[in-house]
Structures are given as C-alpha cells and as structure tokens.
KEFI-875291 format. One record per residue (C-alpha): x, y, z; residue number from 1; residue in three letters. Coordinates in nm, 2 decimals, always signed. Each point is the difference from the previous one (the first is absolute). Example, Ala and Ser with C-alpha at 12.3 -4.5 7.8 and 13.67 -1.06 7.14 Angstrom:
! KEFI-875291
+--------+--------+--------+-----+-----+
|   east |  north |     up |   k |   r |
+--------+--------+--------+-----+-----+
|  +1.23 |  -0.45 |  +0.78 |   1 | Ala |
|  +0.14 |  +0.34 |  -0.07 |   2 | Ser |
+--------+--------+--------+-----+-----+
//
This chain:
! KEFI-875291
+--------+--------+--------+-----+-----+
|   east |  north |     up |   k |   r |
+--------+--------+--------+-----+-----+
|  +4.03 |  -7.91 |  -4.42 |   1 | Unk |
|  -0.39 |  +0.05 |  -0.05 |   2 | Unk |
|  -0.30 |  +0.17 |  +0.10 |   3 | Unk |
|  -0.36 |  -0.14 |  +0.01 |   4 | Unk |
|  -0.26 |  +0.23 |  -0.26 |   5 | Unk |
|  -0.33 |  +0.01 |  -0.04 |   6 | Unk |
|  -0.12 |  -0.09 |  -0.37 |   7 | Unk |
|  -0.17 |  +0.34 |  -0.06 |   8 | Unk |
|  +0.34 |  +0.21 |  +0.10 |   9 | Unk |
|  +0.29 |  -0.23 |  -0.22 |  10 | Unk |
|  +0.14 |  +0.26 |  -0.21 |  11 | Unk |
|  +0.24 |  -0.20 |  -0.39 |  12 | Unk |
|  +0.27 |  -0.08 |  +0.05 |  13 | Unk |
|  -0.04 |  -0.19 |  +0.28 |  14 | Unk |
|  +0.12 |  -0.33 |  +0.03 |  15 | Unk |
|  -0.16 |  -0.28 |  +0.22 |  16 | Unk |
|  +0.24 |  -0.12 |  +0.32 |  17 | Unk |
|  -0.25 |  -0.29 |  +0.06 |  18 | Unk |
|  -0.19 |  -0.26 |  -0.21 |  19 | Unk |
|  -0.31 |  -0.03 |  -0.03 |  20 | Unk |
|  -0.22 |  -0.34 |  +0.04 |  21 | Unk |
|  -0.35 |  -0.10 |  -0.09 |  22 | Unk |
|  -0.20 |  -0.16 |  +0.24 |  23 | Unk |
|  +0.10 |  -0.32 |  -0.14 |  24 | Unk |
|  +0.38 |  +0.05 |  +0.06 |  25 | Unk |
|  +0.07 |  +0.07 |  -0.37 |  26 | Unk |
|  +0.21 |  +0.30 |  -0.05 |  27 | Unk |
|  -0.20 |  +0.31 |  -0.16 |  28 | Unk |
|  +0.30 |  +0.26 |  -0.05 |  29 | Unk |
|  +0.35 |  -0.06 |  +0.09 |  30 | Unk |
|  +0.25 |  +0.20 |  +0.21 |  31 | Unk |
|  +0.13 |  +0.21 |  -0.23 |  32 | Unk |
|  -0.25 |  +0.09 |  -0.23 |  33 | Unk |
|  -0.01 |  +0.37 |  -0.11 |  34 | Unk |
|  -0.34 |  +0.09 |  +0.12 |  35 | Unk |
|  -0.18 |  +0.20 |  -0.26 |  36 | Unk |
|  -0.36 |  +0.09 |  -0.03 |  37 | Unk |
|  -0.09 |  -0.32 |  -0.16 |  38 | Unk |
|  +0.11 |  -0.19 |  +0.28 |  39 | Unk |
|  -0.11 |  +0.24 |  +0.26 |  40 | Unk |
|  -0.37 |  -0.03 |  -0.12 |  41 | Unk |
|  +0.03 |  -0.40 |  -0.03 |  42 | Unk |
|  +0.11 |  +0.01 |  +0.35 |  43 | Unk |
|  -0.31 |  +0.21 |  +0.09 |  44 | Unk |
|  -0.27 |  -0.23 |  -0.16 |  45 | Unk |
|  +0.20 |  -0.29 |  +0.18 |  46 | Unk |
|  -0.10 |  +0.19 |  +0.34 |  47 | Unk |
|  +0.35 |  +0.06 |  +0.12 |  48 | Unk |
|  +0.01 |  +0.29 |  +0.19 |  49 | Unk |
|  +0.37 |  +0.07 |  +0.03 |  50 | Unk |
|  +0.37 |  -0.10 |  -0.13 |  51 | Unk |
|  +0.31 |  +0.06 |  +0.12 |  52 | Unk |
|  +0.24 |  +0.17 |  -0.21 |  53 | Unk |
|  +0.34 |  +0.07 |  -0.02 |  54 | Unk |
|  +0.16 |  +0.24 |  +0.16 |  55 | Unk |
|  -0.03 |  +0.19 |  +0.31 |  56 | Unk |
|  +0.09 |  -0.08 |  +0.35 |  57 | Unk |
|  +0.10 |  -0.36 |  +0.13 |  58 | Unk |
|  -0.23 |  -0.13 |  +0.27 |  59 | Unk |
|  -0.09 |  -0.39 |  +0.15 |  60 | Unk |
|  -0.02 |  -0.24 |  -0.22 |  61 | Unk |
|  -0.27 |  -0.24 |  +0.02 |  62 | Unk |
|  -0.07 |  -0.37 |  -0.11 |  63 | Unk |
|  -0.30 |  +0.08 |  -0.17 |  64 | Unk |
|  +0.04 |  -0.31 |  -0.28 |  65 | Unk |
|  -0.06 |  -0.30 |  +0.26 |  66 | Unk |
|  -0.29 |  +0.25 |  +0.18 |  67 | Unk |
|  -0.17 |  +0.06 |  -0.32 |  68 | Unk |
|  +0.07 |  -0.33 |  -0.16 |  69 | Unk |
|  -0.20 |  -0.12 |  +0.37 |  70 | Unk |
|  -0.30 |  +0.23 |  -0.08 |  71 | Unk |
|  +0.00 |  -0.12 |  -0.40 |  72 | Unk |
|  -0.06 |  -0.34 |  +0.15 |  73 | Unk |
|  -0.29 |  +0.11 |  +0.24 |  74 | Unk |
|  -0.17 |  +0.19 |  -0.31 |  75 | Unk |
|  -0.01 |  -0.30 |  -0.18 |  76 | Unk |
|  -0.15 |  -0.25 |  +0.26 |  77 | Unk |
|  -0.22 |  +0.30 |  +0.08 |  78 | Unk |
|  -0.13 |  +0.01 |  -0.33 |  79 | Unk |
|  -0.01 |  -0.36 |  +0.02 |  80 | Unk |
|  -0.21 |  -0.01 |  +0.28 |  81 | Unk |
|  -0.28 |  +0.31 |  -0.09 |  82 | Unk |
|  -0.04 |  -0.19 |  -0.38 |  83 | Unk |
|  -0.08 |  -0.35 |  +0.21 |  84 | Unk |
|  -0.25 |  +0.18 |  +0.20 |  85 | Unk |
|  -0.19 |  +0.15 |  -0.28 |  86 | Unk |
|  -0.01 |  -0.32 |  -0.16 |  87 | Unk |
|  -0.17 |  -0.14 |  +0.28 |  88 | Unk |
|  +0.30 |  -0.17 |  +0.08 |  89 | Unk |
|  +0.18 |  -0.05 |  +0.36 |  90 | Unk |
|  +0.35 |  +0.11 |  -0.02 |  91 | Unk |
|  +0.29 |  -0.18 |  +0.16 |  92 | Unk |
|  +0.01 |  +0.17 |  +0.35 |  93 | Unk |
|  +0.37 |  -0.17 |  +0.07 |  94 | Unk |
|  +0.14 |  +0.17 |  -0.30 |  95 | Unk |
|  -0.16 |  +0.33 |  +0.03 |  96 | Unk |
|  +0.11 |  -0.03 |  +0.41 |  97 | Unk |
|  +0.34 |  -0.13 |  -0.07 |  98 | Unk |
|  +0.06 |  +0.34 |  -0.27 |  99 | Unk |
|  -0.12 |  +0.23 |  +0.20 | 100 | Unk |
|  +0.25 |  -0.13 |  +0.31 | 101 | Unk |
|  +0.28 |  +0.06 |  -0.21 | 102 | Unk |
|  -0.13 |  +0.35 |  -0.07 | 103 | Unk |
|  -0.05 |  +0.08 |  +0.33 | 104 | Unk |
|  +0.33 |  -0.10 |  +0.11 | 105 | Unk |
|  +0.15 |  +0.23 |  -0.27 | 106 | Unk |
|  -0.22 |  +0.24 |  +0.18 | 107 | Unk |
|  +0.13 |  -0.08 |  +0.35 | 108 | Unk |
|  +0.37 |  +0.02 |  -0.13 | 109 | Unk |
|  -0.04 |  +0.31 |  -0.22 | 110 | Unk |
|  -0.22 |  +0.24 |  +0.23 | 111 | Unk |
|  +0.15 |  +0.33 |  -0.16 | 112 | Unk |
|  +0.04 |  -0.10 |  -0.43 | 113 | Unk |
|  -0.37 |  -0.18 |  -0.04 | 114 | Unk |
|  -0.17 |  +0.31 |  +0.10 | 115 | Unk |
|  +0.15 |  +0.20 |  -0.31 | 116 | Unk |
|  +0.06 |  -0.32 |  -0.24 | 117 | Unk |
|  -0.40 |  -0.02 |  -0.05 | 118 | Unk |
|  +0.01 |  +0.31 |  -0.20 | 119 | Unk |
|  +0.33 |  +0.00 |  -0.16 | 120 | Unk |
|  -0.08 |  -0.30 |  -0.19 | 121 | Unk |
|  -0.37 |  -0.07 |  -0.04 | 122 | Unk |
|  -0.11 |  -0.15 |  -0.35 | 123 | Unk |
|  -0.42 |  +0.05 |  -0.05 | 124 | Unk |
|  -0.20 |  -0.28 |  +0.10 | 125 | Unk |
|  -0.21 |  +0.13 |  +0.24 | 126 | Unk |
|  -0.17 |  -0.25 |  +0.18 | 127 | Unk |
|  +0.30 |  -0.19 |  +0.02 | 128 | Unk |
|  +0.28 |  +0.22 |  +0.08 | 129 | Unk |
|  -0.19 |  +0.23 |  +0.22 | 130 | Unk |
|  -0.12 |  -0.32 |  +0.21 | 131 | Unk |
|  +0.37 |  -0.03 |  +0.03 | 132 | Unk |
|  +0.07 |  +0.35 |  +0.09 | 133 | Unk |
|  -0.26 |  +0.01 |  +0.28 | 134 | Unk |
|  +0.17 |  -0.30 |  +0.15 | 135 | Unk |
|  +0.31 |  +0.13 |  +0.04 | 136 | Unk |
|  -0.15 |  +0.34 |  +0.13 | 137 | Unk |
|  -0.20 |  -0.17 |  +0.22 | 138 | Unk |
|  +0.28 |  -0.23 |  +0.12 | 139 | Unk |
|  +0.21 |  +0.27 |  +0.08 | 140 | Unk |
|  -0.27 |  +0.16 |  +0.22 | 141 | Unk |
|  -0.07 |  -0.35 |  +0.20 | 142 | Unk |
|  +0.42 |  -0.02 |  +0.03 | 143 | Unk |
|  +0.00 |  +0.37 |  +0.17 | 144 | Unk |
|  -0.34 |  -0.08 |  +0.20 | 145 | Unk |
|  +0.22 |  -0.33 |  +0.13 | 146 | Unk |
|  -0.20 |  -0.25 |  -0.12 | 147 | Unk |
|  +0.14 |  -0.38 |  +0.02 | 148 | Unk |
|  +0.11 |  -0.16 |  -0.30 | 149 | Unk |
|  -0.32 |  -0.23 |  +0.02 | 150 | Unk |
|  -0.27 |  +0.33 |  +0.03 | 151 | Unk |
|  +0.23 |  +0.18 |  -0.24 | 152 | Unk |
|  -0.09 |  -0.30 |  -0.26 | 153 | Unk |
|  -0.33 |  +0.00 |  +0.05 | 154 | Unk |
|  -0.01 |  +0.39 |  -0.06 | 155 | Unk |
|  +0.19 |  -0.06 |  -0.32 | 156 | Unk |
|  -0.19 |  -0.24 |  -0.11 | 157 | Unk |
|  -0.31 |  +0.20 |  +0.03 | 158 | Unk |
|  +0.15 |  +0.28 |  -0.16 | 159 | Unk |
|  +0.10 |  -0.23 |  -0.29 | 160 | Unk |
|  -0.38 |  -0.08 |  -0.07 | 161 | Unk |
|  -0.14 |  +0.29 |  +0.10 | 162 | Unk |
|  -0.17 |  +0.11 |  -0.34 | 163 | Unk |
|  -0.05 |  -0.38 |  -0.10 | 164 | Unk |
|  -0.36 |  +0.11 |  -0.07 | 165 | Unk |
|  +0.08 |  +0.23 |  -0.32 | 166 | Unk |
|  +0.09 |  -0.31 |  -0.17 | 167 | Unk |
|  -0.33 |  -0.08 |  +0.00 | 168 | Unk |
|  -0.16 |  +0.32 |  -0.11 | 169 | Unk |
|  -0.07 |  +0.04 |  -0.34 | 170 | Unk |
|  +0.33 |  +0.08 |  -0.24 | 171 | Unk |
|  -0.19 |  +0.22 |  -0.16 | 172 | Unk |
|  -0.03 |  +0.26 |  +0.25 | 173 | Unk |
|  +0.31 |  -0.14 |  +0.19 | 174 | Unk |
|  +0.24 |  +0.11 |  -0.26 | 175 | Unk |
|  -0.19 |  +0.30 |  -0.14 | 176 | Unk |
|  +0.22 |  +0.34 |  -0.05 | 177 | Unk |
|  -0.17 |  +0.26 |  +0.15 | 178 | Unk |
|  -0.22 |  +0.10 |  +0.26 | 179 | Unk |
|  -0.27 |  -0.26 |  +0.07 | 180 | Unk |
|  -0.37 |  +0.16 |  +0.04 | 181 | Unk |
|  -0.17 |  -0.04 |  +0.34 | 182 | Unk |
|  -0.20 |  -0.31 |  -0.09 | 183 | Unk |
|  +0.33 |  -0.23 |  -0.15 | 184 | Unk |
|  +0.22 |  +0.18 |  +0.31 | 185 | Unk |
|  -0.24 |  -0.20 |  +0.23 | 186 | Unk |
|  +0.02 |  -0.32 |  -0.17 | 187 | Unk |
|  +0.37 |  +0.05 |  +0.09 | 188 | Unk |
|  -0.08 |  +0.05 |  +0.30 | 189 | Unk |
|  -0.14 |  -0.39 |  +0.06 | 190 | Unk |
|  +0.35 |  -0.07 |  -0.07 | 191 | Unk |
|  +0.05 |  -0.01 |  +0.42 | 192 | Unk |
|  -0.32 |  -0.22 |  +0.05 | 193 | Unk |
|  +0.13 |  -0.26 |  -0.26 | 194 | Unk |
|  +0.31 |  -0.01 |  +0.10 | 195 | Unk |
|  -0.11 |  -0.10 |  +0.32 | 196 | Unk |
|  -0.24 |  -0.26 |  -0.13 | 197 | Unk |
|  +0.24 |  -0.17 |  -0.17 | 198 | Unk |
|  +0.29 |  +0.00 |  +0.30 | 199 | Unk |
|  -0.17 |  -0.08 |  +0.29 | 200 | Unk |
|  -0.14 |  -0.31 |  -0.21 | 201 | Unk |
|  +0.31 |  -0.07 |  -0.14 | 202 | Unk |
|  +0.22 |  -0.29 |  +0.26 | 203 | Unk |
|  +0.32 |  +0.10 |  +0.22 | 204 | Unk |
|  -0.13 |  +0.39 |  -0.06 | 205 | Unk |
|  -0.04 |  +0.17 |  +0.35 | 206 | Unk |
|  -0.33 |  +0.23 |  +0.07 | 207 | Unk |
|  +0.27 |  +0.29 |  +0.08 | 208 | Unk |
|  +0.10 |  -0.06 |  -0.36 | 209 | Unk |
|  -0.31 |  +0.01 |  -0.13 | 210 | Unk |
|  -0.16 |  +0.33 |  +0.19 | 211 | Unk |
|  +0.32 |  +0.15 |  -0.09 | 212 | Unk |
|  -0.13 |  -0.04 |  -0.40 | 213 | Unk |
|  -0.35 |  +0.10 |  +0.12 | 214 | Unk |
|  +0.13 |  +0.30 |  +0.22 | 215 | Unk |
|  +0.26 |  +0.19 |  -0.18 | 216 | Unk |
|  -0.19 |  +0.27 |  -0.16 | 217 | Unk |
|  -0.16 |  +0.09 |  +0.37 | 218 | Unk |
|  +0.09 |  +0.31 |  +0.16 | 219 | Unk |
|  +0.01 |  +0.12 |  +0.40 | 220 | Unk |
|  -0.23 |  +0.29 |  -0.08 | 221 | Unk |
|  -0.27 |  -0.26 |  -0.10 | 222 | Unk |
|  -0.01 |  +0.14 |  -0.35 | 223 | Unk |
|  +0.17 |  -0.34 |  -0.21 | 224 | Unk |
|  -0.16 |  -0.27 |  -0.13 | 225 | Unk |
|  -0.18 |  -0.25 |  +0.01 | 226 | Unk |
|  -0.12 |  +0.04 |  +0.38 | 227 | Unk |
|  +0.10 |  +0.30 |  +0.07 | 228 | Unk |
|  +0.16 |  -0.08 |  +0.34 | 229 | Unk |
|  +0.23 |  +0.22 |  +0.18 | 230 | Unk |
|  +0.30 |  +0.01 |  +0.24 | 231 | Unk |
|  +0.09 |  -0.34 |  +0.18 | 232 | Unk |
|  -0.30 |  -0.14 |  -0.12 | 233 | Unk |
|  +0.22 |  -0.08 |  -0.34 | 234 | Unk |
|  +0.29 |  -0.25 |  +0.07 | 235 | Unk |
|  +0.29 |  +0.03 |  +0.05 | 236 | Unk |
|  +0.16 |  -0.13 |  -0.33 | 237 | Unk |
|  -0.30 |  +0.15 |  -0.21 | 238 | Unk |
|  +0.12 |  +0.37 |  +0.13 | 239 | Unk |
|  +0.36 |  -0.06 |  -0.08 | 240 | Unk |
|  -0.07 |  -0.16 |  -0.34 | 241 | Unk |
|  -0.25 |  +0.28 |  -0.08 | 242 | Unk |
|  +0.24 |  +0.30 |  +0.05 | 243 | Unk |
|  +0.28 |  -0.25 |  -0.23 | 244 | Unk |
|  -0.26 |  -0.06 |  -0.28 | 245 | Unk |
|  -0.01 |  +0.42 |  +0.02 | 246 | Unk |
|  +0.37 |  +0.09 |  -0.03 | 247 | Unk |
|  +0.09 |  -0.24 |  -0.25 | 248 | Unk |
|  -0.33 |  +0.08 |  -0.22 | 249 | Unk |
|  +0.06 |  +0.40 |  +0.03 | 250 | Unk |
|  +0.34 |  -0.10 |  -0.11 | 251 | Unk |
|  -0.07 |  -0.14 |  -0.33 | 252 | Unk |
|  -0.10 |  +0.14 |  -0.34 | 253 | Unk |
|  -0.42 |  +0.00 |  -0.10 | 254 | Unk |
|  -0.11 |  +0.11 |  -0.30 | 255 | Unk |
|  -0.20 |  +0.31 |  +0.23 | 256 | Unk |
|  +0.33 |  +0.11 |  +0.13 | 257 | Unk |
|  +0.35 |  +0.00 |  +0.06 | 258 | Unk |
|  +0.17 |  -0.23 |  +0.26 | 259 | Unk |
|  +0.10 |  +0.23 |  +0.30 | 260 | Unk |
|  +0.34 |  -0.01 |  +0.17 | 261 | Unk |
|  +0.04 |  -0.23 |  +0.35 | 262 | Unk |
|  +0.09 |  +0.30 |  +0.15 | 263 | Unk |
|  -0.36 |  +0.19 |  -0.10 | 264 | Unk |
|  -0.16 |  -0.35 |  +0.07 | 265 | Unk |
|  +0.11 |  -0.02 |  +0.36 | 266 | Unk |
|  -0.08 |  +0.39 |  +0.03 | 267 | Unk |
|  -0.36 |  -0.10 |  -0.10 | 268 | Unk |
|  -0.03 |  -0.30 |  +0.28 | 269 | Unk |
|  +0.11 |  +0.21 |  +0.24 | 270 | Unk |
|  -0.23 |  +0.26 |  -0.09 | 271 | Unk |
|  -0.28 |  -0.27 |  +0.01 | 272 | Unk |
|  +0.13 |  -0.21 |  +0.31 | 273 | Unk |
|  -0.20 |  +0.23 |  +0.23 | 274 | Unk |
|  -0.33 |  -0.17 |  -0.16 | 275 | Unk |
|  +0.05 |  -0.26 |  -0.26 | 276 | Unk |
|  +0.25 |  -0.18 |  +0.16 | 277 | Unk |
|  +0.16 |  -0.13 |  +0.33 | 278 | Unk |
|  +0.20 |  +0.22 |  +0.11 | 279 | Unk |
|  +0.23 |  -0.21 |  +0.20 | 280 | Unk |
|  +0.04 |  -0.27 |  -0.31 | 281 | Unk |
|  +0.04 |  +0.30 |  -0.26 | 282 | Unk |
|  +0.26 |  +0.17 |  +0.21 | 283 | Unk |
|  +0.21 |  -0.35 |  +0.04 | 284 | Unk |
|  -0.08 |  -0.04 |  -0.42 | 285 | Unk |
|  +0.17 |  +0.33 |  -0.07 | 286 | Unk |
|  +0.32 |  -0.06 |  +0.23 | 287 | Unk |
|  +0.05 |  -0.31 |  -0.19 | 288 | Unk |
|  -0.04 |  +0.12 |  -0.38 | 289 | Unk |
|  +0.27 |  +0.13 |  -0.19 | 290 | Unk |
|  -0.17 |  +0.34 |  -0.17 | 291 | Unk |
|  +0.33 |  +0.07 |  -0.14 | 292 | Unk |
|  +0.22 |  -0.26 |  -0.14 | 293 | Unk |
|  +0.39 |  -0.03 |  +0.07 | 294 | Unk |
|  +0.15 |  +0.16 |  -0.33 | 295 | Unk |
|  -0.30 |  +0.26 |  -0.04 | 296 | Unk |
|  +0.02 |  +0.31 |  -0.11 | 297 | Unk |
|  -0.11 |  +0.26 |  +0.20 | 298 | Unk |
|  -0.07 |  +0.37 |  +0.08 | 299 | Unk |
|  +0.02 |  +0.12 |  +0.35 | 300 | Unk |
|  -0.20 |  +0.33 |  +0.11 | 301 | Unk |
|  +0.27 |  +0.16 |  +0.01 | 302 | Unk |
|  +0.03 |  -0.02 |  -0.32 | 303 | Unk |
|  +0.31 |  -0.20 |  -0.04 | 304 | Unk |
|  -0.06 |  -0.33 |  -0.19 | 305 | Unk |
|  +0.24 |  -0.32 |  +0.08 | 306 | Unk |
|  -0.04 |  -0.40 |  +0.02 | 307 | Unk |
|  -0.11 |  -0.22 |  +0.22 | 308 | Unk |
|  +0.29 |  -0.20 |  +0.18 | 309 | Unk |
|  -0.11 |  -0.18 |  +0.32 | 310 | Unk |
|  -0.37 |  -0.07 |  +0.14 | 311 | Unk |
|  +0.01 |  -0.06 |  +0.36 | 312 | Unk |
|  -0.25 |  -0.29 |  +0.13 | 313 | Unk |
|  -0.37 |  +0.19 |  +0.17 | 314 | Unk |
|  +0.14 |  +0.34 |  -0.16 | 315 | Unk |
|  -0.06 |  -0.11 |  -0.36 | 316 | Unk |
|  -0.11 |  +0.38 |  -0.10 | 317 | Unk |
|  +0.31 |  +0.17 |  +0.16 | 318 | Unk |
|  +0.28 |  -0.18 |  -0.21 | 319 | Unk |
|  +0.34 |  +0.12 |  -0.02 | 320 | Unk |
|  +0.02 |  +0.18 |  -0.32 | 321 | Unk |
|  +0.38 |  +0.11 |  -0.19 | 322 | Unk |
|  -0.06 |  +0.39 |  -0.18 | 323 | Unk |
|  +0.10 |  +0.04 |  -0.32 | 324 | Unk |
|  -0.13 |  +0.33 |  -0.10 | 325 | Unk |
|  -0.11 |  +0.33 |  +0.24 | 326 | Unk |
|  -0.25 |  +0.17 |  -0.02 | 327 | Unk |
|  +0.07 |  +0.21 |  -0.33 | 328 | Unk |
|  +0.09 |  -0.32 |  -0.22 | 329 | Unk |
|  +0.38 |  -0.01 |  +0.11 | 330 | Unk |
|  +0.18 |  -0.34 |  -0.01 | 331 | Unk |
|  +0.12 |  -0.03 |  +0.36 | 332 | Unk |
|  +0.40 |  -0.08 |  +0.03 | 333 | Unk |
|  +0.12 |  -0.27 |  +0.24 | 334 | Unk |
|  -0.26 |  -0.21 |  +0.20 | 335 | Unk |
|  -0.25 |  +0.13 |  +0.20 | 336 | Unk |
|  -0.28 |  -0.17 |  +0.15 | 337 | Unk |
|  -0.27 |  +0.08 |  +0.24 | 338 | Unk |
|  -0.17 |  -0.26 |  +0.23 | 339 | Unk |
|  -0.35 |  +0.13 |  -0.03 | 340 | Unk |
|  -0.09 |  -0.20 |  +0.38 | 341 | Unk |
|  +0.27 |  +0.31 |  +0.16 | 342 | Unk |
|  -0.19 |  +0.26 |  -0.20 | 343 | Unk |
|  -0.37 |  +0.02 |  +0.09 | 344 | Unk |
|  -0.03 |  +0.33 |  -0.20 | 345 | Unk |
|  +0.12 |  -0.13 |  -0.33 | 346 | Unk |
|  -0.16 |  -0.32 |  -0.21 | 347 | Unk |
|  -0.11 |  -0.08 |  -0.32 | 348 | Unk |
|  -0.28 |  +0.17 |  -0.19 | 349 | Unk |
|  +0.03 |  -0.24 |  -0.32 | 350 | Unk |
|  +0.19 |  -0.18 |  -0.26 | 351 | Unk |
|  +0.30 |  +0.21 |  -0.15 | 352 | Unk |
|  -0.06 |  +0.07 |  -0.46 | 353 | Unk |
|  +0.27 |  -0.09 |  -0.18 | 354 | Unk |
|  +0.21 |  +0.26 |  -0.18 | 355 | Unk |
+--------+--------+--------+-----+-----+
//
C-alpha cells in the first residue's frame, strides 16, 4: 500500500514505500526511512520531485528498478559523450547508439510508466539528465506518431544531442543562478548554432540530427531563434524536440522560480499550440504524457480528493482515480472509484495536500 507525493506536500511521519537511487545506481534513502524535514529538503536539492509513501490505496505496481537503472546508464554515456565534445574530442558513436537502443526499447515496452518515471526520480544534472528526459518525451511522441523503429532512432538520437552546443558555452554563464541579462542570454543563445557546427562535422551524425540541435528553440509563429522560421518550414524532429525541451525545462526547479506541475505544463502547451507549436505534434505529445502519475494524489473539482489507480493508454489525463475523502474531508468507507474517461464533467484540478 502506497501513494506517490509530491516533495512540497509530505507531511512527518511519513515513511518512504520506495528507495530512492542516485543517478549512479547508489542508494540515497532506503525504504523505510522516517521522512523528516532533514531528509525532505536533501531530497529537494537532489531535484527529486516526488516519493512514494506509505500508506494509502494499492494501485499497479511497476518495475521501475531495471527502467531507471536503463536511464542511469544513458546519463552516464551521455555525459560521456557531451564532455568528449567539449574537449574537442569525437565520442564513440557505437556506444552512445548502442545506449540509447536499449533506452528506447525500455521506451517501446513501457509506453505508460516512462512518461511519469522522468519526474519521480530526477537527480540535478541538467544538461545531462534533461538530454535524457527529452529523449524519452520525444520518443514517446515518434511511438504515437507511428514512426519505425529505424526513424524513431534517429529522432532519439537527435533529441539526445539536442543542446550539445551548451557544452561549449562558457561555464560561467552556463551554470550561473539567476536570471542572465540580455547580452549573456544571447551568448546562450549560440548554443543551437554550435551545436550544429560541431554535429554535422562530426562522422556517422545525420543532417536531421544536426538541424534538430540548430532548430529546437524555433517556433511556428516565426518568433524563435536563431532564424526565426515558421510552420513546416522547421522539421519535423526540430518541432517535436522543441515542444520536449519546453515541458521538461518548465518542469524543473530554476533559481527565478518554482518548477510547475506536468499537469500546468501541458495546460501551458496547449494554450500555446495555437501559435508556438504544431498543433498536430503537440496534441499527439500530450496523449502520450503522463501529467499525473499512477499513485498520485489528487483533488477532483468536485472537491473529493483520491489516488490515481489505472492510466489508460492515449487518455493519460483521464485516469481512473480510487476516493478516499469527499468533498468536506471525510475518509470514504469501502472502495469507490471513478473512471474519469466515463465522466466528462469531473477531472482533476491538481495535486491533493497532505493532512
């Protein structure tokens, strides 16, 4: 029995249902551990999002160990990779190829979990783990768009190295901690064009891989960077990258504000898929994210809060979700759950606080 909490809302005592790894596969906190405010603000610095804690209702269990020990493994040879290209270096294509195969496949096989596991456990590393996390968003878009395995590589891989460039912009305003004036914001900005420098000179690199790097801060309403193109003009794996490289980056923590929810991050690109993005690829993005994990707690608008039991596949923000308390704050007796797909006049407004 356990239920899946956001950091912000875990109320002592509460005890963790799960352990928790680092994104080299060392343990960090083990199931069990009493999670008091010391731990709970560790866990915070550490970038993980949420925890499952004991408790609650019983829902699917998933395999997450071999799934995340997969993505560990593609972190590492990603980080690999970006450090041999800002030394000037070629990394080993095979390798890098070979790990992100296996990710992929975990992908393939695990549609519904790797669309919630990305923020569940996420340990900061930026460039790193949010290369990762773009992959696997941007898998699952090219898996529900019906691309073959060998396009839905290629896709991946482009995804992979999209921000490749910011490894070569200076660390000093790379890693600085608050918002960067106009001048040093557009020396980021050069990130795209050297990115693309160095992978379309770089062997057994496509040129779809390496506009993807140069193309994923464009927008169809002409108004990205750094050509300002619009519409169909931008390709194909540059548009689906681009709205990624958004959801995951709206997702996180910066030091100029707080990470927002995947359910007010897919609110916001559907708001802007009538201009910034394709509108076909973002409304095939959002039926294959997860905005609210199985084991969630949430509030419905009716005011009845409960957990989330089963996601149906294409109807990931209409779960089935078991009540625990009504409206007023009651603990509910006997089971009751409500398949939100049969109810098109109830569905979630937000993650359910703690008691």
């Amino acid at each position: 029995m356990m239920r899946l909490v956001p950091i912000e809302i875990v109320r002592p005592p509460a005890y963790l249902a799960r352990s928790i790894f680092d994104r080299e596969g060392k343990i960090i906190l083990n199931k069990g551990t009493p999670l008091h405010g010391h731990y709970l603000e560790r866990l915070k610095e550490l970038g993980i999002t949420s925890v499952y804690v004991e408790g609650g209702s019983a829902f699917m269990e998933l395999d997450e160990m071999a799934i995340e020990g997969t993505r560990i493994e593609a972190v590492k040879h990603m980080k690999k990779a970006l450090l041999k290209f800002k030394s000037g270096g070629n990394p080993e294509q095979r390798k890098l190829r070979a790990k992100a195969g296996e990710l992929f496949d975990e992908i393939i096989l695990n549609r519904c979990v790797m669309g919630h596991l990305i923020h569940i456990m996420s340990i900061k590393d930026h460039t790193f783990g949010h290369s990762i996390n773009v992959c696997i968003l941007s898998a699952l878009t090219g898996i529900s768009l019906g691309y073959v395995r060998s396009r839905l590589l290629e896709l991946g891989t482009a995804a992979l190295l999209h921000d490749v460039g910011k490894v070569l912009v200076v660390d000093r305003i790379i890693g600085k901690q608050e918002v960067l004036p106009e001048e040093e914001y557009k020396i980021v900005q050069k990130h795209v064009a050297y990115g693309y420098e160095v992978l379309s000179s770089t062997e057994d690199i496509s040129q779809a891989v390496a506009e993807t790097a140069l193309y994923h801060h464009e927008r169809c309403s002409g108004r990205g960077y750094p050509k300002g193109l619009s519409g169909n003009t931008i390709p194909e794996f540059a548009r689906i990258v681009g709205i990624a490289d958004v959801y995951d980056a709206l997702c996180e923590d910066r030091p100029y504000r707080s990470r927002l929810t995947p359910g007010e991050v897919i609110n916001i690109i559907r708001n802007l898929q009538k201009e910034e993005f394709d509108q076909d690829i973002a409304g095939v993005f959002e039926s294959s994210i997860t905005p609210y994990a199985l084991g969630s707690s949430v509030v419905l608008n009716t005011g009845c809060r409960g957990v989330v039991t089963c996601i149906a596949e294409n109807y990931p923000a209409q779960p089935r979700v078991q009540l625990l308390y009504d409206a007023k704050g009651r603990s509910l007796h006997g089971i009751q759950v409500i398949d939100l797909r049969k109810e098109p006049g109830t569905f979630i407004t937000g993650v359910a606080v703690e008691n």
